[in-house]
Structure formats: structure tokens, C-alpha cells
FIKE-184607 format. One record per residue (C-alpha): x, y negated, z; residue in one letter. Coordinates in steps of 0.02 Angstrom, whole numbers, plus 50000, padded with zeros to 5 digits. Layout:
<sites>
XYZA
...
</sites>
This chain:
<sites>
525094870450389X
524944865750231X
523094857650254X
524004844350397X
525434840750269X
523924834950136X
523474822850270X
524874816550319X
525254812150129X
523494803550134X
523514794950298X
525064788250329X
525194776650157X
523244771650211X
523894765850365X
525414756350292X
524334746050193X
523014743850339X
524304738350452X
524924723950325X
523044719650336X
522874717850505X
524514707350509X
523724696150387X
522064692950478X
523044691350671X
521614697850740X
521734710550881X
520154718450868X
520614722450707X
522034733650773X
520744743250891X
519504746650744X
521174753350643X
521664765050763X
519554769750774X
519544772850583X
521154782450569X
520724794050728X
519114798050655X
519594800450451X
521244812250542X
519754822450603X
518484824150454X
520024827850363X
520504840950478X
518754848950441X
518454843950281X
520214855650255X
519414869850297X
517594866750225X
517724855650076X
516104859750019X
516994857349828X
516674869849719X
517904872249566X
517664867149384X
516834882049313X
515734878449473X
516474894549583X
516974893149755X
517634902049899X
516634908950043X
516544916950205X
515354933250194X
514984931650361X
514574912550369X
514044906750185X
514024888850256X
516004888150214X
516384882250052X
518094879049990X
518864876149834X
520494885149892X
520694903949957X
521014904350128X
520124911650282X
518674906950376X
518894894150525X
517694904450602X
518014921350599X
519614923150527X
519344933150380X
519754932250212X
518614920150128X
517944928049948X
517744920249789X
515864916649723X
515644912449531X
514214900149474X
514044886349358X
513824868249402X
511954862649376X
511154847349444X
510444847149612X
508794844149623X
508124831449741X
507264837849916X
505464840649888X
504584824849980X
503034833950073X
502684837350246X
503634850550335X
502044866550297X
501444859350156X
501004873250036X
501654863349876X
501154873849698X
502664877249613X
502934880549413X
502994900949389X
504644904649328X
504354918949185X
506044927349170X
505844946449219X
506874956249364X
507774969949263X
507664986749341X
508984992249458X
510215008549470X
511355014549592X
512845006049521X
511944990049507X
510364990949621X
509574974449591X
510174959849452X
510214942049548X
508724931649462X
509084914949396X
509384903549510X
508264887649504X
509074878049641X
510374870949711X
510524867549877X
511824864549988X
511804881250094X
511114896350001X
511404915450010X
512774922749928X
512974938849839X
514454946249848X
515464953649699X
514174945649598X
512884956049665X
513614972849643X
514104977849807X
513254965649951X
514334978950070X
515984970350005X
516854960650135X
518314954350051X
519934962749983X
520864975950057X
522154966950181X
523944973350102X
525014983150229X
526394968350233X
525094954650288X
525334949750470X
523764953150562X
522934936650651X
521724938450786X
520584925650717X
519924909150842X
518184907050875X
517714889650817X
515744882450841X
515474869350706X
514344856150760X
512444858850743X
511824854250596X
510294857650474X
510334875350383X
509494877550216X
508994892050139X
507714891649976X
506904910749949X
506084915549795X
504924928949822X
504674938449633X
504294957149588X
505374966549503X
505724984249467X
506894998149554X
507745012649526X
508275023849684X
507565038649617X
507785039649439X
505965033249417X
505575014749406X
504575006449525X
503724991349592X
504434982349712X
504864964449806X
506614955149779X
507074938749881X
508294928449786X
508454943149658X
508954957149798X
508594969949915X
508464966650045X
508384948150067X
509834938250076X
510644937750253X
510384922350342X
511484914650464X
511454899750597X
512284894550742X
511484889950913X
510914869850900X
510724872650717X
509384868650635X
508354880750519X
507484873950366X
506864886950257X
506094884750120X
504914900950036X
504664900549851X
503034912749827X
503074917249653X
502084932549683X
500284933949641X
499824936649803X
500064930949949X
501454932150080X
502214926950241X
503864928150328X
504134933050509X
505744928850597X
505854943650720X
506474940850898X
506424922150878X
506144909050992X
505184894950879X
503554884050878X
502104895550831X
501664888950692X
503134894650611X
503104913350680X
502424918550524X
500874930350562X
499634927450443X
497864923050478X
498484921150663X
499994907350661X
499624903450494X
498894905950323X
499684917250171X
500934907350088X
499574907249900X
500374913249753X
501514899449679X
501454889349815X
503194880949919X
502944884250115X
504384877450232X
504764885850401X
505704872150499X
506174877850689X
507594874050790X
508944889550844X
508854891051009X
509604907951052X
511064919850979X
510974936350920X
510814952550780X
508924948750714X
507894951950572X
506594942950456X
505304953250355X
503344950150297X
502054951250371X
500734951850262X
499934968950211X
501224982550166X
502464971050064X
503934975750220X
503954994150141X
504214988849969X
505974978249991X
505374961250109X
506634964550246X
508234957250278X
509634951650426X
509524934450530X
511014930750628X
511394917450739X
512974913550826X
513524910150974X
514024889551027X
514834894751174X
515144908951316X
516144920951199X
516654937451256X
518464941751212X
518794958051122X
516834959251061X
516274941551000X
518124939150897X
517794952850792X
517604956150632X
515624957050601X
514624966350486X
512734963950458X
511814981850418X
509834981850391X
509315000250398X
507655004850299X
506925018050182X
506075020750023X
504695030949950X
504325030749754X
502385029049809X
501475016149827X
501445012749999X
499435008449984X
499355024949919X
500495030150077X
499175022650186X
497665029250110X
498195047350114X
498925047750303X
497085040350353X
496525058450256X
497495069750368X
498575075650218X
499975087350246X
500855082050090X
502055073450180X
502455090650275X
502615101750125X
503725087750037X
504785089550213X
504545107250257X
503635105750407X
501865112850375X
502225124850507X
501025136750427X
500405153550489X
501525164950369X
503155153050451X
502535157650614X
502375174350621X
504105175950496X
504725165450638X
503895174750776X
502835160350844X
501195166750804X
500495166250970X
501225147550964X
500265142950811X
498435149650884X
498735141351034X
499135123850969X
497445127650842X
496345131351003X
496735115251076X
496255105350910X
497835099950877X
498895098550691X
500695102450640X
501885096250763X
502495078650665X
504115068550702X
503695054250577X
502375051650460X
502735048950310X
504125057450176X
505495046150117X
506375048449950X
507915037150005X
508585028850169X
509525014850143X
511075005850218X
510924986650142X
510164992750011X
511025007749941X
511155026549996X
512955026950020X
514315012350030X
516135009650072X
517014995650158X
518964997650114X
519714983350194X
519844990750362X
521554997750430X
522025009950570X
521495002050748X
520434988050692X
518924985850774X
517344980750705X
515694974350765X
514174981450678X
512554971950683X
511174985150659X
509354982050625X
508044993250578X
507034984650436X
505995002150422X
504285003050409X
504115021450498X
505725027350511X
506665030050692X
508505034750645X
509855040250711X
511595032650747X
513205041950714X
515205036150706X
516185052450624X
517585040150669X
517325044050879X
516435033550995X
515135019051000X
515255003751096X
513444999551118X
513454977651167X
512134968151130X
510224974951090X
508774965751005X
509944950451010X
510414949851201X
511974955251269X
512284969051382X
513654975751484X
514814990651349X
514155007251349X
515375020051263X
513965034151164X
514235047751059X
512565041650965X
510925032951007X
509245030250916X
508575015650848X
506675011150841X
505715003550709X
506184985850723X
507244985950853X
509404979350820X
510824986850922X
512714979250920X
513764992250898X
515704991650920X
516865006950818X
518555008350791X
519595012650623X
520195030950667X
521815031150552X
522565023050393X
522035033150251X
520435038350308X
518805032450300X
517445035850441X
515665038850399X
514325027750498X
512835040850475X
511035033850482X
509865049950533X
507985047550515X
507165056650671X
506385070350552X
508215074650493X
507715075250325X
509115065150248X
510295051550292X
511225036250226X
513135033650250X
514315018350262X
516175023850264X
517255010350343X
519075009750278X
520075017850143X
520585034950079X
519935052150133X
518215055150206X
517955056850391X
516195061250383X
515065062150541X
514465078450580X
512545081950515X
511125082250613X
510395101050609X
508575103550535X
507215102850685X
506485117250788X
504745112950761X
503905127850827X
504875126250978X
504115105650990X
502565114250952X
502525124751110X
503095114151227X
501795103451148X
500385115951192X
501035115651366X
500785097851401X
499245095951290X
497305097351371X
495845104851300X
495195087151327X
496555081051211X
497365073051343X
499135073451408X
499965081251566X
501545076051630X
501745087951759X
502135075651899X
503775069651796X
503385051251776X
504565049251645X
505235031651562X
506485021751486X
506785037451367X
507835045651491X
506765063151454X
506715067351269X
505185078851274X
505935082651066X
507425090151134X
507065105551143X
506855105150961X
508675097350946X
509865112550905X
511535103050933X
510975102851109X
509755115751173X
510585127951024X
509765138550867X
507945143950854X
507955162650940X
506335169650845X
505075163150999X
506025165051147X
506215146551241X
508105142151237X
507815135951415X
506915148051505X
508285150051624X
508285131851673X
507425126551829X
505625117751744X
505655100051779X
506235083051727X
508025092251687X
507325101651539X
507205084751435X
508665077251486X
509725076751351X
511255069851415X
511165081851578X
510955097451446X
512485093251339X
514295084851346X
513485073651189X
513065054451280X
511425049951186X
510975030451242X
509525027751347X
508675011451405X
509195014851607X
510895013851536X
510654993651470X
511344981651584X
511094961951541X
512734951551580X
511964937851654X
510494937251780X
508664939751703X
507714934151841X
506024924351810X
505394908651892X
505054916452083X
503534905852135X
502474907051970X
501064917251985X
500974933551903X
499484941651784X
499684959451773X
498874969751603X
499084989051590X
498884996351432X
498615013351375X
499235018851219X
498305029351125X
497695037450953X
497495052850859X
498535061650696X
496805070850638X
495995054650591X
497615042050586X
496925029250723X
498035021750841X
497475009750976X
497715001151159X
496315009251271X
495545018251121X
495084999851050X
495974992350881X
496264971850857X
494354970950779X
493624978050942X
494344967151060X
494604947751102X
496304939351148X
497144940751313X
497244924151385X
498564919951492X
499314903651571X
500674892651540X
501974895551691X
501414913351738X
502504930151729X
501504941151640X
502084961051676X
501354973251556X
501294993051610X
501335004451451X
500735019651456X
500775031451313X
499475043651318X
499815050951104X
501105062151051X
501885049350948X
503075037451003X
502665018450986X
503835005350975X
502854990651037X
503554970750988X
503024955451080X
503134939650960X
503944923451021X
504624929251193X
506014941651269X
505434951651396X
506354959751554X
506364977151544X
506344984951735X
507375001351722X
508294999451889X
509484987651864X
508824972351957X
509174956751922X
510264962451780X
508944969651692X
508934970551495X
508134956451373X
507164964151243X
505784959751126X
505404980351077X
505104993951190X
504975011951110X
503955022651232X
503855038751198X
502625051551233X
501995052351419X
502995037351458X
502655023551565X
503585007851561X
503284992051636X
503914974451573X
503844956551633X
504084939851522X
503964920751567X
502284912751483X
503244897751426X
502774895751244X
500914889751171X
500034900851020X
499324913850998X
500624930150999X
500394945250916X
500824963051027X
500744977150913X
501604991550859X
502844988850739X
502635006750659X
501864997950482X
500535010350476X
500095009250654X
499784990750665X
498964989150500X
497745003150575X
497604992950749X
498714996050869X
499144978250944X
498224962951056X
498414944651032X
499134936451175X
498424917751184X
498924902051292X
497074896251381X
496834876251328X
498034875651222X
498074863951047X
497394870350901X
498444878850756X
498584863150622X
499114877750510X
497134886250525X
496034874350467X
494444887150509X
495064898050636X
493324910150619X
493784913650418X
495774918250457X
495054928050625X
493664939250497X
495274940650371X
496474945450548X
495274960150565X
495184966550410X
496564974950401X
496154989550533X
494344989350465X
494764992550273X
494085007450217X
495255021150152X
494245030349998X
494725050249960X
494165066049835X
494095082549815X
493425089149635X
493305108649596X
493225112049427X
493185130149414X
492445143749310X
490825146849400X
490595124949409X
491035113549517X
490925109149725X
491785092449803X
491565079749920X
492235062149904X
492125047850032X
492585030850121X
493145029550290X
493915019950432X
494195017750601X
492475020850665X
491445024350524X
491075037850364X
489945037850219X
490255054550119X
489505064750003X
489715085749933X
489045091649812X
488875110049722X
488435110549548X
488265126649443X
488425129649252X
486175132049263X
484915132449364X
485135150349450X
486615143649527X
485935128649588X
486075109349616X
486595100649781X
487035085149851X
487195079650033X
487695059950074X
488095054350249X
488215038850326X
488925041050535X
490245034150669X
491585044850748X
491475041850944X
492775046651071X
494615042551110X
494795059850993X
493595055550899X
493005075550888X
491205070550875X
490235062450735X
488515059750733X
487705053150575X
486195051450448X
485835052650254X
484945061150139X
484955080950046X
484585086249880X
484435104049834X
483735113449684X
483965131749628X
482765143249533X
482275158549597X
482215174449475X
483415181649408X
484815189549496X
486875194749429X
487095210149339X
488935211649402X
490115202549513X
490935192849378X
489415187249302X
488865170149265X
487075171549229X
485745172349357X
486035171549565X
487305182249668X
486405194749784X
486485186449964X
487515197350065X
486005189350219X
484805198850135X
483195189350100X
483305169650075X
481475164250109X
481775163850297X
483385157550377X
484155163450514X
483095152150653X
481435163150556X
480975146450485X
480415145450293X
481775140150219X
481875123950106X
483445125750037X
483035130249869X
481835114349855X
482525101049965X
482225083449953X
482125074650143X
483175065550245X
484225070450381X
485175067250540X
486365077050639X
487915077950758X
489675085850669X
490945092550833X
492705096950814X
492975115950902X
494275123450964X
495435129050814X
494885116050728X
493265122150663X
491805110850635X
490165112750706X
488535104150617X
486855104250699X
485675095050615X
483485093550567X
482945086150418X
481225076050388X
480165091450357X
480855099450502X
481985111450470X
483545116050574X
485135120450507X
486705123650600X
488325127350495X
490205131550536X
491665128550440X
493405123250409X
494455113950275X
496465117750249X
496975133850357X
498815132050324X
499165150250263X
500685148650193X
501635132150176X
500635127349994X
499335141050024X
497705134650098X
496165143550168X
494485135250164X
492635144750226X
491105138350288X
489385147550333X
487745139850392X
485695146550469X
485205146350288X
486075160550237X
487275148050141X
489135156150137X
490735150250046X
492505157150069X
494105149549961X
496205147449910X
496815133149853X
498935131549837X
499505114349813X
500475110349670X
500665090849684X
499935079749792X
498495076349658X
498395095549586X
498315111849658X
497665127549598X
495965135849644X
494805149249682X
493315152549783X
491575162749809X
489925153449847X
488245162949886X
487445151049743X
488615149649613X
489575164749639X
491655169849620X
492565158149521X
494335152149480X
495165134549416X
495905116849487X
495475106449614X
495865087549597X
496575079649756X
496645058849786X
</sites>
């Protein structure tokens, strides 16, 4: 090889002249520290060949995509992996000197003031200048047009090497990450978001087991931040949760994350501070194996892919309007599942019956997505692949709410390794992949001249994002057929209580094995029939769910996961058992463990040296995919001591799993949800060591414990204006997870039509959270006189359709016209979703009123009425234009018929 020849020529006159030396001095020793000296310098030689760590003149170099520690200033391939190693241009600057400060020292840093361009699909995101230099940093590839490029296409002469897997020794990994905003273009509009090192997402990161990790995070945000490493095994301190492990990283501050790598695996890093993840802080962490290679699956070519999604609103704004029960989302997707699609459909008696028993829409996911995103773009291709080759793909889902779905139009997945642990091969025909959770998948090149799609599916099925792998025509994975929603919507009803709770019919279902959603999947339980159940002639049971008994399609499930090596804990340590319910409600957005959010409860303390075994239960119709921090857990699904490592479990509805994990690590560990919308309402415990050493990193653990809460009790504000042609009614309020303060108001053009104003201050109580008692005050003023001469006219009072007002309906004298008192009074959520109000004021006067807000008519068109004891009556339409405008018109026994907009926030 021509690296050995170099030596040879630099050795070989070394040890002439050496020799003479040694002749001269007649010292034996002399000899034996020779042959030392030339052993060793033949072997750094023999390294420094394939990593030279030189860059060339104009300060490029060439690179391994896979492991960006290589640096050569030759082409060539990687020592590693074997493939071909790719040219990265830069110019030579200085290198600064290492920043002499403790290891999580926040250190203020000078703001750098050159702006992040805006992005477009050819060129997402412009790398920002770099300001450092140091000796192992992320790469862009193709100067940061295409970070899907993995080299050139091999030529069809080239003689095909099956490349050696080679460990280099463990040594200290760098990375510095500047943290900036900048501005994106997915959608043709520009929008805020967060770049790492100039890119979304964040730069991959790679180790090796007995490495070393020494990151460095640049914050040059105005706000703070934090970095989690997910899956990780690492101090707790450096876990990355603020106001539990640690503090926000303050604006313009240096943090370091220093932690040794312990394990090997397909990971992920992201924030974890507010809703930054959504908005572009997400990107891959890999770490190699040192030793105990598997032939044909750890030799392959590797490709990181970091799944995610993203919406053109601001994802405050996204969290805000899901805590108002908006339906935006579900007109945006076209899933209101209104009464005019029922009945078209032939679901009506569907629709009433999910109504009676108080419950919304049928909803997959939450929230609409404009894009979904395969490393950062919508669709990419990856030509370099030939017929045959096989290629490992290292999947995480950086989403903040999206499940999706995993396709190969190329044939057959080899599912082996999940959430970083490997696992015996399991051939699929497709699988789905929670929210946060990484899967190892193994797919072969089809044919030369074609190029097979790896389709990413969000569970809604709204859109997808492709990666083609190889060259030449298309081979595109079949699509995933729009939902059956009315047909999840009654077998919904049938498993739903009036209670609100669920039944699962004796099935005691886990491990995802029954898919309660599949009879809303076409591809397998075939096209909606206009009512009729596509599996009434199945025997009822467990078999109606299971996918992979309905169809020839394999769909991955977790009884199938099988770890390679025994998972067994310590036998004699003594075991703490917690059982958790999971629970929560769509009508209000709360989501909780035994109806309680993080605010409500303390942390779970456990013991150094125990097994602690969780049972999940989840008692919502949402699926939850819940992540323990800082430890792997054993997953029990049958196959005994080979049972799977995992740090997420997605349960879905009516599930119960039960996991087990070895206490062997001090801090205090989040357990959450790791939906972003879920945990930032609640949904998680904090698992904490008992006498264990404080946090160095929280200096005043009751201030970051009062900022830990916050988050689930931040109130979410909201509005509703009518401005129409006979005045204006609204209501407008702030709310969380308990608690409401609102106020409605009806104001006419004068004083026939009458002023009112009602503000309430109350708590919702229940796990449904259907009743709401509260207290406030009433104002209401109308003159009495002087009636409408027609329907249409605005002067004077309509004509009560009640008869006379003075008395209401209890035979009371009625106050309404002249109202100034307090009042208390208990709101309850009816069947079909009507509210009922009892309530007495301070001059004691009863009132009792029924109404209901948003009767999805038609799939913009909604219906709105509401009567009360004091012969008050209103009846309205509103049809949605936008999700801040829709159009308006309604009849009030005050103000009379009128006709307009209604503002929405």
C-alpha cells in the first residue's frame, strides 16, 4: 500500500543513521531503546497514514461522513467504515486556545452579530460563520447543500471492498455548538426558527465507546436553553433538564457538558427547555461500538436519519390553541368529522352516540404539520448505492407530536437494534416509530438503475417525507390510504363509558400487539362501506385488532423484540414496585399520571441498588410514549431473560405494560411523556435517589423547583369577539390545568338592547374535568320601553318569544334588567356535550341556563345556542374562514338578529 511504502522511505534511512549512533556510544541499552522508538514511530505512522489530521493549503480536508474525527489531507477511505472519505472546504484560521474554566461554568461569551439568511428548498439553511476551531467539529457536507450526501457515486468498474471494522483508541471528543436564530423557508413563508452550527437539525455527533464527550454549547440566543442527550448513560448533572439537573444555559453564556461514553447505539440530542425542540433543536448522537461486532449488520454502510416535522406557527401559539379545544387542526386535516360528513357518510347514528358520551372528534395526532422532514428536507436522494448493497439506517424521531410510519418501496426491513440496544433481526413490511424513540433498520438496494423510496408516514396520514436510496428511476413505496375515522369513532363509542372511562372488554392488551386504530387502516381491514363494520363477520375479541393476524402485511410489534444478550437484573436486590395510570382529557388538553400533573405531586424516591418495575396503564384515548432519563429499562413482553432494553415505551390506548430498571445512578430523573405538548402540560414524575448529594449545578433548589412547575401551570389566554350588525357578544379568558377566570359580555348599539358582563373566577374538578364550580360577579343593564317595529329593526327591544320578562321562569322577580351582585355557581358537562349552569346570585335569585359552543355542522360550519330561567335565549352560525376569522350571524332576545365577523385567538 502505498501509505507502508511512505514509511518505509522514512524509517529505514532513520534507522541507518540511529544504528551508526548506537555503534558510536557501545552501549546496549541503547540498542533496546532503538528498537522501542522505531516499533512505536512504525505504528503512529501506520495511523497517522490514515488520520493525518493535516488539512491542505487552502485549509480543506478530507473526511469520513460517518466519523468526522478522520481527517486526511489525501482522498482515500475511512479506516473505519470503509467508505469513501469526502472532501470538506474551509480556510485556515488560528485556533483559539481552550477556554480555562471549570467544566459547567456558564462563561458569557461576545454576541456574534452576523444574521442567519433565510433558507429554501435548494439550500435549506446557510452554515453561519464559524468562530472556532477545534480539533473535532461537525461537518457539513457539500458545503451545506445536501447533509444527505454520502460521498460520490462508486463507478461500476471499482472493485467493491467489504470494509474492516477498526475501534480507534478512546480518546476526548469535542464538539463546540452555537445556538443562534435564524429564519426558514419550508413553506414559502419565512419563519423563526433555531440553527445549531448554522443547520437544521444540529450537526450529527459521533463517539465511540471509552470516548470521551466534551461538548461545549455556545448560547447566543436571548433566552435560555439546554441540551438533553437522549438515551444516555452520564452523570446527572449533565442530563440536561432544566431547573431539575441543571439551570438554563443564560443567553450568551458558554456551558460544557463533559460525560464519559459508556454505551453504543442510534440516539438523539434535542432541548429541553420550553418548546425550542419544535422549532429546529433536534439532531442525531451516535456512538460506536469498541468491540462485539455483528458481521453482516455492524460492517455496513451507516446512515444517520432524524425524522421530525414542521408547522409555519408558532409553536406557543400551537400550545395555546390545543389547551382551547380548537378544531383548527381538524379542518386544516380534514378530520372534523362533522354532522353533514356523517350522515353523507352514513354514520349518523355514530356521530350522536360519540356526542352522548361527551366525547370530541376522533383525533390521531394533535396538531397539523405543514412539512415532515427527513434530515431536514422533504425529499432527498442518496445515489451512491448499487444493486445488492445493503445499508444500515439509523432512525430517530426528533418530532415533537408526530408518530410516523416506516416504509421500504425497495421490499423488506431488517429491524436490529431499537433505542440504541441491539436485538435479534426481525424481517417487517413496516413498523411505527414513537415520538422519541430510534429503530436500526437494515434495506437492501433492489436493482441498478433504480432508486427505492424510504417513506416516513405521520400516523394521521396526512403527508409524508421520502429518502430515495440509489440511482435512476423511482421505486416509490406504496402510500398510506387516508383514515376511516368514523369507523375509529365507533369502535371508540364501544369501548368508551358514560363515566368517561375505558373498557377493555377482558382483552388485557400490551406491547402494541392490538392496534385498536386498525380498523380505521384501509390497507388492512379494506375501504369505508358507508357504516357497515368491515369486521362484523369476525369473531369479537383480541383478533379484531390484530393487525398482523388480519393481513399478509408484518407490522412490528414490541413482543416481537428480542435482546441478544441476557437482560437480567441483579437477583437479590430488593424491588419497589409503582403503578401508574395514565390519564387526561382532549376537551380541556390535560394529560397526567393518576389525574395529577408534575406541580401536584412530589418526587418518587427510590434507593440505590433496588429494581424498580413500573406498571403503565393507559386509561386516555391517546397513545403516550413515556421516556425514562438516565437508565434503560427491561421491557417484559415474554421473552425472558432476553427481554428488550429500552428507554421509551409507547402504550397505547387500554394498554398495560410493565417495566423493570436497575436504580444504579444518583439524581433526580425526569419520567414524562415525550409528546412536547403532553409534558409541557404535565404528564411526567421525577424519579429521585433518597440521601443522595446535592446538584452543584442548583444553587437554590426551591427557585429552579417553583420555575420546574411552571410550565404545566402557565396559563393559556383565548377570545372570541362578535362584531356584528346588531353589536357585539364575546367571552375571553385565561386558563390552565385546574383553574379559569373568564368573562362574556353582550353589548348592544343603545340601551334597549342592553349591557352585560359576567366574570368568573372557578377550578375544574374530576379526572374529566366535566364539572366546574366557580364565583364572580354580573353586570346587567337594559331599559325597558320601547319595543321593535319589525324583525330587522335596530331600535328598541325584540318581543320575548317567553312572553313577559318581569318574572322568570322559577316565578321569581326577575333582576336581569338591573343586575349588579355577585354570584356563585356549579357549570356540568351533559351528555352531548351541552353545558349545564346552576347558579344564585347575592340578592337571591336563581338562574339555571343550557347551552353549547361549536356544533360541528358541517366541516367549517358551526352551531352555537344557549337558553337560561330568565327568559334569556340566543341561537347562532359561525363558518370558519382562518383560524383567527370566520364569518357570523346570530339572534339574541336583547339585541336581536344580526350578521358580521367573529374574531378568534
Amino acid at each position: 500500500m502505498a501509505f507502508q511504502k511512505n514509511i518505509y522511505q522514512k524509517v529505514l534511512p532513520l534507522m541507518s543513521h540511529l544504528g551508526g549512533f548506537c555503534a558510536f556510544l557501545q552501549l546496549k541499552k541503547a540498542k533496546l531503546i532503538l528498537l522501542a522508538f522505531v516499533l512505536s514511530f512504525f505504528a503512529t505512522s501506520t495511523v497517522f497514514a490514515q488520520n493525518n489530521g493535516k488539512s491542505q493549503a487552502d485549509g480543506s480536508y478530507y473526511t469520513c461522513t460517518m466519523d468526522p474525527k478522520i481527517h486526511n489531507d489525501k482522498p482515500g477511505t475511512c479506516p473505519v467504515c470503509g467508505m469513501t472519505l469526502v472532501k470538506v472546504k474551509g480556510k485556515k484560521v488560528k485556533p483559539k486556545p481552550k477556554p480555562e474554566h471549570e467544566a459547567h461554568e456558564n462563561i458569557p461569551v461576545q454576541k456574534d452579530t452576523a444574521k442567519m439568511p433565510g433558507m429554501d428548498m435548494g439550500n435549506l439553511i446557510k452554515p453561519a460563520p464559524k468562530t472556532d476551531t477545534s480539533t473535532t467539529k461537525p461537518i457539513e457536507l457539500d458545503g451545506g447543500k445536501d447533509p444527505l450526501k454520502m460521498g460520490k457515486t462508486p463507478k461500476a468498474t471499482e472493485e467493491k471492498k467489504t470494509p474492516a471494522i477498526v475501534a480507534a483508541p478512546p480518546r476526548t471528543v469535542r464538539y463546540d455548538l452555537y445556538v443562534r436564530d435564524t429564519t426558514v423557508n419550508f413553506t414559502g413563508k419565512a419563519r423563526r426558527a433555531i440553527a445549531v452550527n448554522g443547520q437544521i437539525p444540529m450537526p450529527t455527533l459521533s463517539f465511540t465507546e471509552g470516548d470521551t464527550a466534551e461538548i461545549y454549547v455556545h448560547n447566543e440566543l436571548d433566552e435560555g436553553t439546554s441540551l438533553h442527550w437522549h438515551g444516555l448513560f452520564l452523570p446527572n448533572k449533565e442530563d440536561g433538564v432544566p431547573n431539575l439537573t441543571q439551570m438554563p444555559i443564560p443567553p450568551h453564556m458558554v456551558h460544557l457538558y463533559k460525560f464519559p461514553i459508556i454505551q453504543h447505539g442510534t440516539h438523539w440530542y434535542h432541548s429541553h427547555s420550553g418548546l425550542q425542540e419544535q422549532i429546529g433543536m433536534y439532531g442525531s448522537f451516535i456512538m460506536k461500538k469498541r468491540e462485539g461486532f455483528r458481521p453482516g449488520i455492524d460492517d455496513l454502510p451507516e446512515i444517520p436519519l432524524v425524522l421530525s416535522e414542521w408547522t409555519d406557527m408558532n409553536p406557543k401559539q400551537v400550545h395555546r390553541m390545543l389547551h382551547n379545544a380548537t378544531d383548527w387542526f381538524a379542518i386544516k386535516k380534514g378530520t372534523t368529522q362533522s354532522y353533514a360528513e356523517a350522515i353523507r357518510q352514513g354514520y349518523f347514528k355514530t356521530k350522536v352516540s360519540n356526542e352522548w358520551k361527551r366525547m370530541n372528534a376522533m383525533d390521531v395526532s394533535d396538531v397539523y404539520y405543514n412539512k415532515f422532514l427527513i434530515n431536514g428536507k422533504n425529499e432527498s436522494q442518496l445515489p451512491q448505492f448499487r444493486a445488492g448493497e445493503r445499508v444500515r439506517l439509523r432512525v430517530s424521531n426528533g418530532g415533537a407530536s408526530s408518530y410516523f410510519w416506516l416504509k421500504y418501496g425497495g421490499g423488506k426491513m431488517t429491524v436490529v437494534a431499537n433505542d440504541g440496544n441491539d436485538i435479534e433481526p426481525v424481517e417487517v413490511d413496516r413498523l411505527i416509530i414513537a415520538v422519541s424513540e430510534t429503530y436500526d433498520v437494515v434495506v437492501t438496494i433492489p436493482a441498478d438503475g433504480t432508486a427505492a423510496e424510504f417513506l416516513a408516514t405521520p400516523e394521521d396520514r396526512t403527508k409524508s417525507a421520502s429518502l430515495f436510496l440509489g440511482a435512476g428511476v423511482k421505486q416509490v413505496s406504496i402510500p398510506m390510504p387516508k383514515l376511516k375515522y368514523f369507523e375509529g369513532m365507533k369502535m371508540m363509542n364501544g369501548m368508551t363509558k358514560m363515566n368517561g372511562d375505558l373498557d377493555d372488554m377482558g382483552m388485557n392488551m400490551s406491547l402494541n400487539q392490538m392496534d385498536m386504530n386498525v380498523v380505521m387502516y384501509p390497507e388492512i381491514t379494506g375501504a369505508a362501506d358507508g357504516g357497515q363494520h368491515n369486521m362484523d363477520n369476525m369473531n369479537m375479541g383480541a383478533e379484531q385488532y390484530d393487525a398482523n393476524a388480519l393481513s399478509d402485511i408484518v407490522t412490528l410489534n414490541y413482543a416481537m423484540l428480542k435482546s441478544t444478550t441476557p437482560t437480567t437484573l441483579p437477583k437479590k436486590a430488593p424491588v419497589k414496585e409503582l403503578h401508574f395510570e395514565l390519564t387526561g382529557n382532549m376537551n380541556r388538553y390535560v394529560w397526567s399520571l393518576d389525574n395529577r400533573v408534575v406541580s401536584e405531586t412530589d418526587k418518587i424516591l427510590i434507593k440505590k441498588g433496588q429494581n424498580v418495575r413500573i406498571v403503565l396503564h393507559n386509561g386516555s384515548m391517546m397513545r403516550h410514549p413515556m421516556h425514562l432519563h438516565g437508565h434503560d429499562f427491561r421491557l417484559l413482553n415474554g421473552q425472558g431473560d432476553y427481554a428488550p432494553l429500552k428507554n421509551i415505551v409507547d402504550i397505547m390506548p387500554m394498554e398495560t405494560d410493565t417495566l423493570e430498571f436497575n436504580a444504579n445512578v444518583e439524581g433526580d430523573w425526569f419520567f414524562h411523556c415525550h409528546i412536547l405538548y403532553h409534558m409541557m402540560s404535565g404528564m411526567g414524575r421525577v424519579f429521585s435517589y433518597e440521601n443522595q448529594e446535592a446538584n452543584p449545578l442548583i444553587p437554590n433548589p426551591k427557585l429552579a423547583q417553583r420555575k420546574l412547575f411552571a410550565d404545566d401551570r402557565r396559563f393559556h389566554s383565548m377570545a372570541r369577539v362578535g362584531l356584528e350588525s346588531n353589536g357585539s357578544d364575546g367571552e375571553a379568558g385565561l386558563m390552565n390545568t385546574r383553574w379559569k377566570l373568564g368573562t362574556l359580555w353582550h353589548l348592544g348599539y343603545h340601551s334597549y338592547h342592553g349591557y352585560e358582563s359576567e366574570t368568573m373566577f372557578g377550578r375544574y374538578l374530576g379526572k374529566m374535568q366535566w364539572l366546574y364550580p366557580y364565583a364572580g360577579f354580573d353586570y346587567h343593564y337594559k331599559k325597558e320601553g320601547k319595543s321593535q317595529d319589525g324583525f330587522f329593526d335596530l331600535e328598541g327591544s325584540p318581543r320575548n318569544i317567553f312572553g313577559n320578562e318581569a318574572k322568570t321562569m322559577f316565578g321569581q322577580t326577575s333582576n336581569k334588567n338591573h343586575r349588579r351582585a355577585a354570584v356563585v355557581g356549579i357549570a356540568y358537562t351533559l351528555p352531548m356535550l351541552l353545558v349545564a349552569d346552576a347558579r344564585v346570585d347575592s340578592e337571591g335569585k336563581f338562574r339555571f341556563q343550557l347551552g353549547r359552543e361549536d356544533v360541528p355542522v358541517g366541516k367549517r360550519l358551526r352551531f352555537n345556542f344557549m337558553v337560561n330561567t330568565d327568559k334569556e335565549y340566543m341561537a347562532g352560525f359561525r363558518y370558519i374562514l382562518t383560524r383567527y376569522f370566520a364569518l357570523s350571524t346570530h339572534y339574541d332576545s336583547d339585541m336581536g338578529l344580526g350578521a358580521g365577523i367573529t374574531l378568534i385567538y
